[in-house]
N, C-alpha and C positions, 0 to 999 in steps of 0.2 A: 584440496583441503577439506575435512570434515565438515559440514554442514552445521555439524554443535558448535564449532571451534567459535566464539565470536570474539568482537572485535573488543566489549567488553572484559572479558576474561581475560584476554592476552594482557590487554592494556593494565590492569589492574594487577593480574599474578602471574605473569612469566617472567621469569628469575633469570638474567643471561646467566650469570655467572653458575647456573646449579640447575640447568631445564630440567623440566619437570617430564618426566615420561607420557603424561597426556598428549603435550602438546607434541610430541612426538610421534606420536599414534594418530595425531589429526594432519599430519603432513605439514608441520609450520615449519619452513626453509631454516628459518634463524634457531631452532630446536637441537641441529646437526652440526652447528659452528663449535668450535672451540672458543669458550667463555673469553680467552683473551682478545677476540678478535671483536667480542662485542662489546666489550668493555674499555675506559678510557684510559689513556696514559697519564699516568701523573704526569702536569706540564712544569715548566720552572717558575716556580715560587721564588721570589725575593726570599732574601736567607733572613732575614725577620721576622715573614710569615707564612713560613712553609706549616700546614697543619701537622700537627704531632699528636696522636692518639693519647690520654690521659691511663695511667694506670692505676686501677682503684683498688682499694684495700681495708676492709673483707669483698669478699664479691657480693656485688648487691645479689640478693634472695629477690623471686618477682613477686614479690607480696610487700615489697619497701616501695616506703613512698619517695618523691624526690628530693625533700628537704636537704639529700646531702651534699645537693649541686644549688640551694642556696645563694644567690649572690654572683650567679654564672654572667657573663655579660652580655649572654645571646643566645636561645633557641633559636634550632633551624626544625623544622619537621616536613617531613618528604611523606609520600604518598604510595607507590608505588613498588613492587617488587624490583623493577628495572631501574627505575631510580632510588629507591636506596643500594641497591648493588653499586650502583656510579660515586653514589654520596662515600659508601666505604671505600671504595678503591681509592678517590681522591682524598681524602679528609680524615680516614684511620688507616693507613698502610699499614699492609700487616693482618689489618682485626676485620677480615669481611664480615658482612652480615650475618654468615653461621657464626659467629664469636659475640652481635651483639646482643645488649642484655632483654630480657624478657620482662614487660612492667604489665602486672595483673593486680593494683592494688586496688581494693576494695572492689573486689569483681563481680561480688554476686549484687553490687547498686546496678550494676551494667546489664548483665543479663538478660533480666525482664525489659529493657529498653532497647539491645538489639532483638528487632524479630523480624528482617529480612531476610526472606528464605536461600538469599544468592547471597548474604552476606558472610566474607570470610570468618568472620566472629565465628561462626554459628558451622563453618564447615569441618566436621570432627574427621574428613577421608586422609587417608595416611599422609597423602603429599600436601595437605594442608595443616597437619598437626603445630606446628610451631605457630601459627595464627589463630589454632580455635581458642577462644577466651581470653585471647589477650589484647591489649589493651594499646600496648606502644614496643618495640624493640627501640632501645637507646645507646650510645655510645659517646663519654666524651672525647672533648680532644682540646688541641688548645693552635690557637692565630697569635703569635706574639705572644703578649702580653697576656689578651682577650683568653676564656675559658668558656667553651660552644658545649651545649646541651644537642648534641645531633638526635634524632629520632624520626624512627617510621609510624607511622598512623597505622593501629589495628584495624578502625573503624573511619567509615566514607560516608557522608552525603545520601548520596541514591540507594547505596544497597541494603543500610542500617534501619529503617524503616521510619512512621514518621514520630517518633519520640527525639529525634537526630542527637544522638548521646555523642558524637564528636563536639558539639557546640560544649556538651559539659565535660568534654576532656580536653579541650584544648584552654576552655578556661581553666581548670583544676592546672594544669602545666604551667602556664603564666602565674598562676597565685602561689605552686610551688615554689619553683625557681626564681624568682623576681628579676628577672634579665630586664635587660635596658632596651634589649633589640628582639622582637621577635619574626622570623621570617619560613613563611611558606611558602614552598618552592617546589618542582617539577616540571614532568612532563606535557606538553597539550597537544590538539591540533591547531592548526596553523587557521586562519581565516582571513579568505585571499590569499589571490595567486601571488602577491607581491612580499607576505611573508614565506621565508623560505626554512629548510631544515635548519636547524642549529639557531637559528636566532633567538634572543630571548627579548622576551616582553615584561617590563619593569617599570611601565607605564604610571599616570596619577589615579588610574581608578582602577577599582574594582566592582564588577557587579552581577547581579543572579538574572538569568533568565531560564526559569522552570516553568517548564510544559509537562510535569509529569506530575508526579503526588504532592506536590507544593505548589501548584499552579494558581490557587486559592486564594493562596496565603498572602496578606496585606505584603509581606516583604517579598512577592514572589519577585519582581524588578526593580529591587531597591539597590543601590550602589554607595559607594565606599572612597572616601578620599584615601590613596594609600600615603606614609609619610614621604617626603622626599630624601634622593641619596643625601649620606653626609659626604659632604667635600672631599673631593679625594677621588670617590668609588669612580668615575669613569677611566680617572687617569690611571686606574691600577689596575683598572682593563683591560690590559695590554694586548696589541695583536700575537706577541709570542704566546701568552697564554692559550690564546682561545684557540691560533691556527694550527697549533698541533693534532686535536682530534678533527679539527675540521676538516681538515684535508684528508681524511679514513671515508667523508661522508658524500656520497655523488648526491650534487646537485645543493649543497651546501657553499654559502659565499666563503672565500679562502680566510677573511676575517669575518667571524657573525655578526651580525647586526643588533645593535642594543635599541629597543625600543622605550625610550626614556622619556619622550614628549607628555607634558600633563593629559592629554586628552588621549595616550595609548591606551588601551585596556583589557583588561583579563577578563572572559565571561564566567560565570558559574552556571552552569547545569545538571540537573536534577534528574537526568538520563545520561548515556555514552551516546554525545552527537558529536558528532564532527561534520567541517566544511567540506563539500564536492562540488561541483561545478553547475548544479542545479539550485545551489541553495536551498538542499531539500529541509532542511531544519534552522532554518530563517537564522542562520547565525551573523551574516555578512551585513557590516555595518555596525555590529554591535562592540565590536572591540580587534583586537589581531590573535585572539588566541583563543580557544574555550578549555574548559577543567572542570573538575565537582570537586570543588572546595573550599576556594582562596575565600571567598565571598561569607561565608559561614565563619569560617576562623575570623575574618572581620569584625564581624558581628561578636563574637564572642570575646573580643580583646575590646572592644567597646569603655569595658566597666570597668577598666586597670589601669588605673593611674600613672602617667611618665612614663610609659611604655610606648615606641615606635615600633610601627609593624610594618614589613613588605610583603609584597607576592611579586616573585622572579620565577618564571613562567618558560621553558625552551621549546620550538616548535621541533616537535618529535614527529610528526606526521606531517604531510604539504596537504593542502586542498586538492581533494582525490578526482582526478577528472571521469566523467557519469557520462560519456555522450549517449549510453541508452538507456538512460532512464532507471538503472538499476540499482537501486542503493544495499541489495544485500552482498553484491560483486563488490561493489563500491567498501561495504563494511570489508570482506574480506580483506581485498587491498590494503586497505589501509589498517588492520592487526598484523599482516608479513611486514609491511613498512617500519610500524612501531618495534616489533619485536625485533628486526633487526639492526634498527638505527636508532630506538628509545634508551640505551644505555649510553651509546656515545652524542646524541646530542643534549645529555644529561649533563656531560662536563661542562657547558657552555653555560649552566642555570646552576650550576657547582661554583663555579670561580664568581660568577656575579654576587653570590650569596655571599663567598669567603670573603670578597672585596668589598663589598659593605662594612663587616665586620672587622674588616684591616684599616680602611680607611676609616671607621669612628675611634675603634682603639687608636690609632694614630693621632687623632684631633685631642682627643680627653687626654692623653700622654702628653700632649703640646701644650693644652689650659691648663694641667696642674704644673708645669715644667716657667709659664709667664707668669703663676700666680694668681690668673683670674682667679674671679668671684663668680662669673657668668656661667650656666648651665650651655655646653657644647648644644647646640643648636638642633642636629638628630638626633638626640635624644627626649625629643617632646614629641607626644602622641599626635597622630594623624587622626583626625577630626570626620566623624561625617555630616555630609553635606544638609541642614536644617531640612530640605526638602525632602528627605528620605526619608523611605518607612523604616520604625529598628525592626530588630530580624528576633 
């Protein structure tokens, strides 16, 4: 494999469903597959909550804001080329990622605030054109009752530089929409050998640990109470759900594993590290999964009133084993790993999100159905912890 090809770039813009010619030219295995093979099956949804794609009317212009999702019950927002391809396949059938919408509103605030030179913002070459300047791709859709603001992240943590304009777009998102749920979800690597492919990590905390341009920074290890599931959300975790793509994935348990324990956790970083067998980037101990982002969106939902937020987190990569010492082999490894099996153990951090959001529509459809007076219980904000820096 090319020597440029890094474990970054895959991880962040390789597209199963639409590879991109680069990575084809760098010799990435997963480049040559046929998209359906890297992509998940729709599993069997209870016929209540099968996600159904919303059809909107006029077609939003990407210069509109989102006022006209208003009142939605739930943003999800993804990260990731390989996981939004998973989010469409499972969640808009029909409408993949080439069909969703393009959000550049007020774009030239943004601009001057991206000025990372790797960041896709800011990448105007042909196979990146659908990303330079923009802002979010979005698509609705609807769980039931519930109506989901689905969306991909233009902009990331590490690559955007350090004015971090995802913190003022993920707030701008929540003050739009006023959802009751907001949840960021994806891809990670895995930390430790005892998290394996497909699992997801949905853990009580979230928190940053930056070693790179935010190393500094009073919040560089500050962490995050996330809200807890509403009632329901394991039991509608079903092993049907999840063992259908699981079983596509070697070396994936036949049922994934839900890491739900308060004290699981999601790290945030401010580089593309991942676990290996040397703990060459001190990650082990810190939580069971790393990412660049959950932790930031944290921080940013802070200031928003009656809003509960998750991070649902799948290990897309294992802890890459190093017995000699080499973590650029090491990176390698583990960008073929992701590329190949980063869309389908997406589905696994797919249904956990959708089953949050089944199981609180569920509950709120029950409180207004007895009459209560009492606010359904997941829907109050997760708190962070007094000891924390804010971000």
């Amino acid at each position: 494999m090319n020597r440029a090809l890094t474990y970054a770039d895959v991880r962040l813009n390789y597209d199963p469903s639409a590879p991109q010619q680069r990575f084809r030219d760098a010799g990435l295995e997963a480049a040559f597959e046929r998209p359906s093979a890297l992509l998940p099956t729709v599993p069997p949804w209870p016929t209540d909550g099968a996600p159904k794609p919303i059809t909107l009317s006029p077609i939003p212009e990407a210069a509109d804001d989102l006022t006209r999702f208003k009142g939605y019950d739930a943003v999800i927002v993804t990260w990731t080329s390989a996981e939004a391809a998973a989010l469409a396949a499972l969640m808009t059938p029909g409408h993949p990622i080439s069909d969703w919408f393009e959000y550049r509103r007020d774009i030239a605030a943004y601009i001057p605030l991206v000025t990372g030179h790797n960041a896709p913002f800011n990448d105007n070459t042909p196979e990146m054109a659908r990303y330079y300047h923009t802002l979010a791709l979005y698509f609705p859709c609807t769980i039931g009752s519930a109506k989901i603001l689905l969306m991909k992240s233009g902009l990331h943590l590490a690559y955007d530089g350090p004015a971090i304009p995802v913190k003022k777009l993920m707030a701008e998102i929540a003050a739009a929409v006023e959802p009751r749920i907001f949840i960021t979800t994806g891809t990670g690597g895995a930390i430790g050998a005892d998290v394996l492919l497909s699992d997801v990590i949905a853990g009580g905390i979230v928190r940053f640990d930056c070693t790179g341009q935010f190393k500094n920074e009073e919040w560089a290890h500050a962490s995050f109470d996330a809200s807890p599931f509403p009632s329901g959300t394991l039991d509608a975790i079903t092993p049907a759900l999840l063992s259908l793509n699981a079983s596509r994935i070697p070396g994936a348990r036949p049922t994934p594993k839900i890491w739900n324990a308060p004290a699981d956790a999601i790290v945030t970083t401010d580089i593309f590290a991942f676990d290996d067998s040397t703990d060459f980037y001190k990650l082990q101990g810190l939580g069971q999964v790393c990412e660049m982002g959950d932790a930031m969106v944290a921080s940013a939902l802070q200031v928003i009133p009656g809003l509960t937020w998750h991070a649902v987190r799948n290990a897309s990569d294992p802890q890459i084993p190093n017995p000699n010492h080499d973590i650029k082999a090491a990176d390698q490894q583990a960008a073929q790993i992701y590329a190949k099996y980063g869309g389908l153990t997406s589905a696994a951090s797919v249904i956990t999100s959708w089953a949050i959001v089944y199981a609180a529509s569920k509950a709120a459809l029950h409180n207004r159905q007895i009459g209560s007076t009492h606010e359904v219980q997941t829907f109050k904000l997760g708190r962070t912890a007094p000891e924390h820096a804010p971000v």
